[in-house]
C-alpha positions in Angstrom: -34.8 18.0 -68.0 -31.5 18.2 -67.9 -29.1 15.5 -66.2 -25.5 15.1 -65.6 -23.2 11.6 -65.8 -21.6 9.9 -63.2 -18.3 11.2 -64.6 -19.5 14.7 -64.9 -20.7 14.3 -60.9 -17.3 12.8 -60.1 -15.8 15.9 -61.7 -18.2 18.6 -60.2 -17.6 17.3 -56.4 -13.5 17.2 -56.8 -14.1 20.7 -58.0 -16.1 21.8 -55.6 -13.1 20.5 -53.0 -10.8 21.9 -54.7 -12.2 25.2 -54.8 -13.1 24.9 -51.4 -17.1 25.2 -52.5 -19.8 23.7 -50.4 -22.6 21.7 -51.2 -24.8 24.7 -51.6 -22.8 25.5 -54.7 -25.2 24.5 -57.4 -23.8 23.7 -61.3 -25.5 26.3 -63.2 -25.7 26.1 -67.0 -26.2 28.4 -69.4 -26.4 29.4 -73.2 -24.8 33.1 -74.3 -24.1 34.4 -77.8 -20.6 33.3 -79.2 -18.2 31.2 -80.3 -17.8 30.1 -83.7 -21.2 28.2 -83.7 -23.4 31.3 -83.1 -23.7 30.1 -79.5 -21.8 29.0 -76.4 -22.0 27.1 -73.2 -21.5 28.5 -70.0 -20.6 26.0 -66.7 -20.3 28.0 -63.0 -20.7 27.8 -59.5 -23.3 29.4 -57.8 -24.9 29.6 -54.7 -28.1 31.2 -55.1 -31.3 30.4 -57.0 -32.3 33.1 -58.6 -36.6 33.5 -59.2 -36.5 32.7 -62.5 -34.7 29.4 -62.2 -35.5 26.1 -63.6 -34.0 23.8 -61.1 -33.3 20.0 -61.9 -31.5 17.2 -59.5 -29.9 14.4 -61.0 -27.9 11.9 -59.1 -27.6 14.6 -56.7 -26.6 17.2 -58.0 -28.8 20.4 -58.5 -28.7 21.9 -61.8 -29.6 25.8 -62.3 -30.7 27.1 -66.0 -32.4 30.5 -66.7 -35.7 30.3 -68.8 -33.7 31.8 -71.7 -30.9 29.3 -71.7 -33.6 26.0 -71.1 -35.1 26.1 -74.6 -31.7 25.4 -75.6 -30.5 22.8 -73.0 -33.8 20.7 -72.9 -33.2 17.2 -73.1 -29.2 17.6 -72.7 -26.7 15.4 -70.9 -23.6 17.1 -68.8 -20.6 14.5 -69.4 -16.9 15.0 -68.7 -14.4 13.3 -71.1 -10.6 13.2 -70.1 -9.4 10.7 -73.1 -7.2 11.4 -75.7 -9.1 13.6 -77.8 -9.3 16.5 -74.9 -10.0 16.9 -71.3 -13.4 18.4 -69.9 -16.9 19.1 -69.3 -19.1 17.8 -72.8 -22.7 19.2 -73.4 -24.6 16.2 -75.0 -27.3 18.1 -76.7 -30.4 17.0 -78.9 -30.8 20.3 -79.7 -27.9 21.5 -81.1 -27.6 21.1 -85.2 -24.0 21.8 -85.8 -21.3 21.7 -82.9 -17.7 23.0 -83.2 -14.3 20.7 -83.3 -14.1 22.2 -79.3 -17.8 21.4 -78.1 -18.1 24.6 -76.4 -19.9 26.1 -79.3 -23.1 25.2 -81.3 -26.2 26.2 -83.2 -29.9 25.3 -83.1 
């Protein structure tokens, strides 16, 4: 499962207004090579559910992941920080072993 906080869901529905999106929009998460961790997050918009999909609603929000990127993103929480330290979307995540300084980039 994956599942999102009610900051993150705050965040995702000013976006989608902002970007003139509708509520079809889906947040879709993925994992691709990268980053100074070996592997990075990807965050997007998208408004179709591909096959393959894993889909998962949480506090109403439906969340897309490919079956490649969910071995990596089981169990993690989408959050959204705008403190001191940096403003943005945060990827709690069990899996991950090491994280970099950013939090965009990890390794299993």
């Amino acid at each position: 499962m994956i599942t999102i906080s009610d900051k993150a869901k705050e965040h995702v529905a000013s976006l989608r207004v902002k970007d003139g999106l509708s509520e079809n929009h889906n947040v879709r998460v993925s994992v691709k090579g990268g980053g100074c961790s070996g592997l990075m997050y990807d965050l997007t918009f998208d408004d179709k559910i591909e096959s393959a999909d894993q889909v998962f609603e949480d506090k109403g929000v439906k969340i897309l992941v490919d079956k490649k990127s969910l071995l990596y993103l089981l169990g993690t929480t989408l959050d959204f920080s705008d403190g001191l330290n940096g403003k943005g979307f945060q990827f709690i995540n069990p899996n991950a072993s090491r994280t970099c300084g950013c939090g965009e980039s990890f390794a299993v």
